[in-house]
Legacy VTK file of the C-alpha trace (Angstrom):
# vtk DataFile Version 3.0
C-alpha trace
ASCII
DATASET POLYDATA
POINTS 328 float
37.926 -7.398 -5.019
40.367 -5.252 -3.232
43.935 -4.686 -1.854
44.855 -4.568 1.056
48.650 -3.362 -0.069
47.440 -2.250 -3.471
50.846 -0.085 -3.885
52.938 -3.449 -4.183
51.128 -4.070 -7.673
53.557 -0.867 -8.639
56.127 -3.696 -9.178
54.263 -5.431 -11.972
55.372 -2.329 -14.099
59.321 -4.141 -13.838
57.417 -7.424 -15.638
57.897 -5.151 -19.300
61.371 -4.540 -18.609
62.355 -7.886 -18.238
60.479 -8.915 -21.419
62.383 -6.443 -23.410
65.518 -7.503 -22.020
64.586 -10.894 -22.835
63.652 -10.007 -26.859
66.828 -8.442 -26.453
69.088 -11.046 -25.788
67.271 -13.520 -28.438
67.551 -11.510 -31.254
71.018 -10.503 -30.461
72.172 -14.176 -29.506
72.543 -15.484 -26.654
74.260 -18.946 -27.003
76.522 -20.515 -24.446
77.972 -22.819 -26.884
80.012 -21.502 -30.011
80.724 -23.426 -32.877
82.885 -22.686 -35.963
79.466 -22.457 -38.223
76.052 -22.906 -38.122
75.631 -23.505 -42.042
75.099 -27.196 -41.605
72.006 -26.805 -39.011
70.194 -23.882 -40.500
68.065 -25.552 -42.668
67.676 -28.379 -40.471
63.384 -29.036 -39.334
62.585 -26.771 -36.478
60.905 -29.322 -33.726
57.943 -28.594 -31.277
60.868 -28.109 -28.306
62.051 -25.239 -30.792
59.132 -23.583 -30.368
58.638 -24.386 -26.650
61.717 -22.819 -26.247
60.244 -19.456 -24.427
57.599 -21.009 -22.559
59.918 -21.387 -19.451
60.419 -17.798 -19.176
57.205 -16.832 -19.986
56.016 -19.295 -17.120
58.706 -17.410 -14.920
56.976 -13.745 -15.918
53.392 -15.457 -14.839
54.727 -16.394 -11.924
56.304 -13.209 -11.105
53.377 -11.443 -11.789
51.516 -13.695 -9.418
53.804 -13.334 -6.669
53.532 -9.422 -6.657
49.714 -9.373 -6.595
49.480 -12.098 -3.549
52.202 -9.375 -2.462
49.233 -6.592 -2.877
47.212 -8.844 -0.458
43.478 -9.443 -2.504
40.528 -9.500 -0.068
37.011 -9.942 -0.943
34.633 -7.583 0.869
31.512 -8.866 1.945
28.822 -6.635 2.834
25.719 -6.896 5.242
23.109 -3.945 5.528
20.052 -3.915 7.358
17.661 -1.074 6.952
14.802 -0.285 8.978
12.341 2.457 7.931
10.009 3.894 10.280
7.698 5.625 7.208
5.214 8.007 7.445
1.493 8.034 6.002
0.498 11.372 4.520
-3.017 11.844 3.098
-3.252 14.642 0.523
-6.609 16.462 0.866
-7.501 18.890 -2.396
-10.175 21.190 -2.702
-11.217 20.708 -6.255
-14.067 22.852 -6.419
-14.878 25.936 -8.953
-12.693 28.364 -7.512
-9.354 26.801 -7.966
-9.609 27.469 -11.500
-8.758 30.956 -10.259
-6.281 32.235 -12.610
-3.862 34.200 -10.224
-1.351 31.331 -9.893
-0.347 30.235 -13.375
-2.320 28.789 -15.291
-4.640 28.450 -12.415
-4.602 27.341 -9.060
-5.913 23.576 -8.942
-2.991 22.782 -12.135
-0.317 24.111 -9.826
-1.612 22.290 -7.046
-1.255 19.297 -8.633
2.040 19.814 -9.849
3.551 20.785 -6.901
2.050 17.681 -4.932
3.070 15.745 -7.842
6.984 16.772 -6.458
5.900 16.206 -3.176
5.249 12.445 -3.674
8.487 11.814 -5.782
9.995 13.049 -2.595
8.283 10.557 -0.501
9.938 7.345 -1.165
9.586 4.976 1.136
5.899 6.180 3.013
2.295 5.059 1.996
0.386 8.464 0.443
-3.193 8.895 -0.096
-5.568 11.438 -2.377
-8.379 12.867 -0.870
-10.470 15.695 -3.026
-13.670 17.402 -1.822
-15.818 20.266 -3.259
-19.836 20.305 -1.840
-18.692 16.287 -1.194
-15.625 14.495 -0.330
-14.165 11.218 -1.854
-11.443 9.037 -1.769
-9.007 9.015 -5.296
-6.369 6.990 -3.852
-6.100 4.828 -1.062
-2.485 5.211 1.234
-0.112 3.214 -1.293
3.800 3.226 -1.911
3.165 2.688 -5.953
4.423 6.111 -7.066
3.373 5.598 -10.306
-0.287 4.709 -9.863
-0.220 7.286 -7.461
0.861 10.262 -9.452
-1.496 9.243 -12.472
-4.625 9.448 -10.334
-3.053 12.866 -9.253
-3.056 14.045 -12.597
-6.834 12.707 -13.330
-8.182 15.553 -10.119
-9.850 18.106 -12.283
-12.537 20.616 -10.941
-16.024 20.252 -11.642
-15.782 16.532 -10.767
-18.249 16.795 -7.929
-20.792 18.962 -6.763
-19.348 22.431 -6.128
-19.248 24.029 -2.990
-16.022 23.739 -0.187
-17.041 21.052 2.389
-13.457 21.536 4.258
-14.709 19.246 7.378
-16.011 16.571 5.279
-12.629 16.921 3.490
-10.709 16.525 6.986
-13.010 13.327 8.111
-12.557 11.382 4.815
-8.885 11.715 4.848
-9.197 10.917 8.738
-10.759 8.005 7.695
-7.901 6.734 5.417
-5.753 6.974 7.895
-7.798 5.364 11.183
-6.829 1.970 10.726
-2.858 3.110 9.857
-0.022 1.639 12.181
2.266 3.862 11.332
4.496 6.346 14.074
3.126 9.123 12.193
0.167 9.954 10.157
-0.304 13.465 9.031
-2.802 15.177 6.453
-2.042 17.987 4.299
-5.288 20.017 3.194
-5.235 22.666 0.943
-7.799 24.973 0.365
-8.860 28.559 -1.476
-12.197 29.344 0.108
-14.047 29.145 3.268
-16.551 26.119 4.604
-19.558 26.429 3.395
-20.767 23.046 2.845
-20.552 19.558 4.176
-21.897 17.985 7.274
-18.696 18.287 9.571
-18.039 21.607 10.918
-14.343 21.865 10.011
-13.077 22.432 13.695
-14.889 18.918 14.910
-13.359 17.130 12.283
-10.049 18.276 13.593
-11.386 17.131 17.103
-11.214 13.600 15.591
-7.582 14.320 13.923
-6.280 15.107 17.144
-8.001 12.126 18.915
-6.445 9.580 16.196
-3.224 11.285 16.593
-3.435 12.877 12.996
-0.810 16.108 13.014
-3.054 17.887 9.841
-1.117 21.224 7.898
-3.044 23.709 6.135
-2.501 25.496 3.164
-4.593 28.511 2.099
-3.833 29.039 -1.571
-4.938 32.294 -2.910
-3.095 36.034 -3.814
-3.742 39.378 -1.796
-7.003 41.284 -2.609
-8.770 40.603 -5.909
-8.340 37.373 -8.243
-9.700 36.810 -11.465
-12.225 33.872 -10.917
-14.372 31.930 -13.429
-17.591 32.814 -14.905
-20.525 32.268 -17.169
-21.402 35.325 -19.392
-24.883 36.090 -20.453
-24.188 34.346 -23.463
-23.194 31.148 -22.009
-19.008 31.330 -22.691
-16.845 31.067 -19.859
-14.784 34.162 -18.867
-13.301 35.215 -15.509
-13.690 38.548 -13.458
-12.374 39.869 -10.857
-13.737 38.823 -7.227
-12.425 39.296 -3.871
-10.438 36.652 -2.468
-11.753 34.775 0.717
-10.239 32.492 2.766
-11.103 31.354 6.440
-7.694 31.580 7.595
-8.673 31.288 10.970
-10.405 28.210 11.174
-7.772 26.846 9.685
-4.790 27.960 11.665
-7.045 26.260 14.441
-7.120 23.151 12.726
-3.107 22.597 12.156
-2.882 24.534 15.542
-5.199 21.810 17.263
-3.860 18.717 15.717
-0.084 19.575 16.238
0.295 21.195 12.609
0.908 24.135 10.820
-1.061 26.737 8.852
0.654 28.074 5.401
-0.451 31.188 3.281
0.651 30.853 -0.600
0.152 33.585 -2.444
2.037 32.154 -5.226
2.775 29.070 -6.874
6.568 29.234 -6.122
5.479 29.883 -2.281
3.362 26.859 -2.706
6.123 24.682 -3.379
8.339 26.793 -0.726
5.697 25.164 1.937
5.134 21.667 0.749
9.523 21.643 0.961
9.114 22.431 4.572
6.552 20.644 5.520
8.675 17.605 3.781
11.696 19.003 5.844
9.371 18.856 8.967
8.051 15.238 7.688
10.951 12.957 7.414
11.382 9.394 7.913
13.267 7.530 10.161
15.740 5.736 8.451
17.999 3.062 10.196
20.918 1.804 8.102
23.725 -0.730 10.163
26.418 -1.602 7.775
29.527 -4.701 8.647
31.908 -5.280 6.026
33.277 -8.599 6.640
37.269 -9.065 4.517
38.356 -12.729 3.159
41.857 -12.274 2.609
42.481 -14.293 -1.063
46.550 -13.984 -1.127
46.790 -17.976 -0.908
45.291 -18.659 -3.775
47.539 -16.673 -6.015
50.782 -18.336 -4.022
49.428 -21.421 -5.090
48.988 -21.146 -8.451
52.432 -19.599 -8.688
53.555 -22.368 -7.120
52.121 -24.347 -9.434
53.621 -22.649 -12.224
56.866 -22.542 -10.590
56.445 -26.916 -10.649
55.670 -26.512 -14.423
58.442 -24.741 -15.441
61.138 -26.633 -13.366
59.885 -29.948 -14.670
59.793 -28.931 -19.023
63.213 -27.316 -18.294
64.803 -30.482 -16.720
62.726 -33.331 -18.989
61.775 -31.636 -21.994
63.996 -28.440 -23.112
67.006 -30.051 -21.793
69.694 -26.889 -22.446
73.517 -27.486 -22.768
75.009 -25.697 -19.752
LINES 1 329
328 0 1 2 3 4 5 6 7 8 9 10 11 12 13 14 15 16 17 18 19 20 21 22 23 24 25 26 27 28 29 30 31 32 33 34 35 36 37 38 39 40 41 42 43 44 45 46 47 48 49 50 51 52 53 54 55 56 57 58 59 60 61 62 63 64 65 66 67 68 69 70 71 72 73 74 75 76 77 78 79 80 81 82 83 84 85 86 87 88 89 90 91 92 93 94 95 96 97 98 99 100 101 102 103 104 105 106 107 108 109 110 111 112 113 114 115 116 117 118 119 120 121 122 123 124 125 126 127 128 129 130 131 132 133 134 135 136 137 138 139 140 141 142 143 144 145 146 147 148 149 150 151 152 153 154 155 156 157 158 159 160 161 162 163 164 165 166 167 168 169 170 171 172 173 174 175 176 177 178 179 180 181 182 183 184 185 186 187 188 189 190 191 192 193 194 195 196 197 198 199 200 201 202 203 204 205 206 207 208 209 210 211 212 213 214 215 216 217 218 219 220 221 222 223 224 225 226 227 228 229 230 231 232 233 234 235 236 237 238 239 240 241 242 243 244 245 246 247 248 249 250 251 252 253 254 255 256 257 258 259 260 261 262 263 264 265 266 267 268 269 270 271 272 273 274 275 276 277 278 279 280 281 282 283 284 285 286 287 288 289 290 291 292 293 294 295 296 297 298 299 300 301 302 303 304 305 306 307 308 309 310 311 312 313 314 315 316 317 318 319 320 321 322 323 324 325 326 327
């Protein structure tokens, strides 16, 4: 509820006042008849009238009280939003194979992946995201879905070594195209990420964007990898795993002609913190279309406190005049 005059219910702060003046007068005496002594009556029964005595002016303070907030003018408010979303769906395409376990983003490249996407979909409310991860092979880990939650713990479950090894970056591309082909959404856009250069797959990584373009797929890339050398994993001669130092490779070419191709954009992170620096753009450049139209309808209530003053008002007449009868 609300109030239309809300500054008139100021006045309810006089309704104290006039209850203090009211204790006041009873306990100093306020009878309009005097008699010589009131010995005889003072032990006389006390009746239920006696004790209905102050029920006229506390039916005068209710109604009082009632008058001043009809006075304030209560209104319900009603109201009615419509929303339309125009969402967006947005494959994620990983490279999961042996390299991301590089350890030159902390603690290595395919856990900070993951994190950072992880923010990315918590972002997304409101659009259908897939999971796409390839190595030598590509394969679906989550079809496009709004459930956050189911979402984010098949995110968690990418780990490398869970295909063949190898970086098949076109057969990447194609199977996240082919999440998206039978999509009616306004946009559909595909966000690979990779640390190494194609060297696998049957898709050349170029012709897969050929196919992006034709479905009107806008595809970013993401090269993830520092400057120079990287310490990458390893088997030792006696079997233990260890990392040494290798020269970073990425094919940043082909794919600043992918994202250049299908509409997109091609990002360098060096860095985990420049990771998530380009997945916040590219959810700047990604936003959905969001259509809120609000009416706020008023029904003014004021009546119904009138009445039931009125009501009061009846009350309070009709016990003064018929049942506390008072001597003038």
């Amino acid at each position: 509820m609300d109030f239309a005059s809300g500054y008139y219910l100021w006045l309810l702060g006089i309704l104290p006042v006039l209850v203090a003046y009211y204790v006041w007068r009873q306990l100093k005496g306020g009878a309009s008849l005097r008699i010589s002594s009131v010995s005889g009556v003072a032990d006389a029964p006390k009746t239920v009238r006696y004790w209905l005595r102050h029920v006229p002016f506390a039916l005068r303070i209710i109604v009082l009280a009632l008058l001043i907030v009809a006075l304030a003018r209560p209104q319900g408010v009603e109201e009615n939003a419509r929303t339309n979303t125009e969402g967006i769906d947005i494959v994620l395409a990983i490279d999961v194979s042996g390299s991301m376990l590089a350890r030159d983003f902390k603690p290595d490249r395919i856990t900070a992946a993951k994190e950072v996407a992880g923010d990315f979909i918590a972002d997304r409310t409101g659009d259908r995201l897939g999971l796409v991860v390839f190595a030598g092979e590509a394969f679906t880990q989550s079809p496009l879905t709004t459930d956050q939650g189911t979402l984010q713990t098949l995110l968690g479950r990418i780990r490398s070594g869970l295909i063949e090894d190898g970086t098949a970056i076109g057969n990447g591309l194609a199977t996240a195209i082919n999440r998206l082909r039978e999509s009616e959404a306004k946009s559909k856009v595909i966000i690979l990420l990779t640390d190494g250069v194609n060297n696998r797959g049957e898709i050349a990584p170029l012709t897969a964007a050929e196919i992006a373009k034709a479905q009107g797929i806008r595809v970013y890339t993401i090269g993830v990898g520092t400057q120079g050398m990287a310490p990458y994993p390893a088997v030792d001669m006696f079997g233990n795993r260890t990392f040494v130092q290798q020269q970073v490779e990425i094919d940043e070419k082909t794919l600043r002609e992918m994202a250049a191709h299908t509409g997109g954009s091609y990002f360098r992170a060096t860095d985990k913190a420049k990771l998530k620096a380009i997945y916040d753009e590219i959810n700047r450049l990604e936003k959905s279309k969001i259509e809120v139209l609000s009416h706020i309808t008023r029904h003014e209530h004021y009546l119904n406190w009138v009445l039931a003053a009125l009501a009061l008002l009846a009350v309070e007449f009709l016990l003064s005049r018929f049942v506390l009868n008072r001597i003038p």
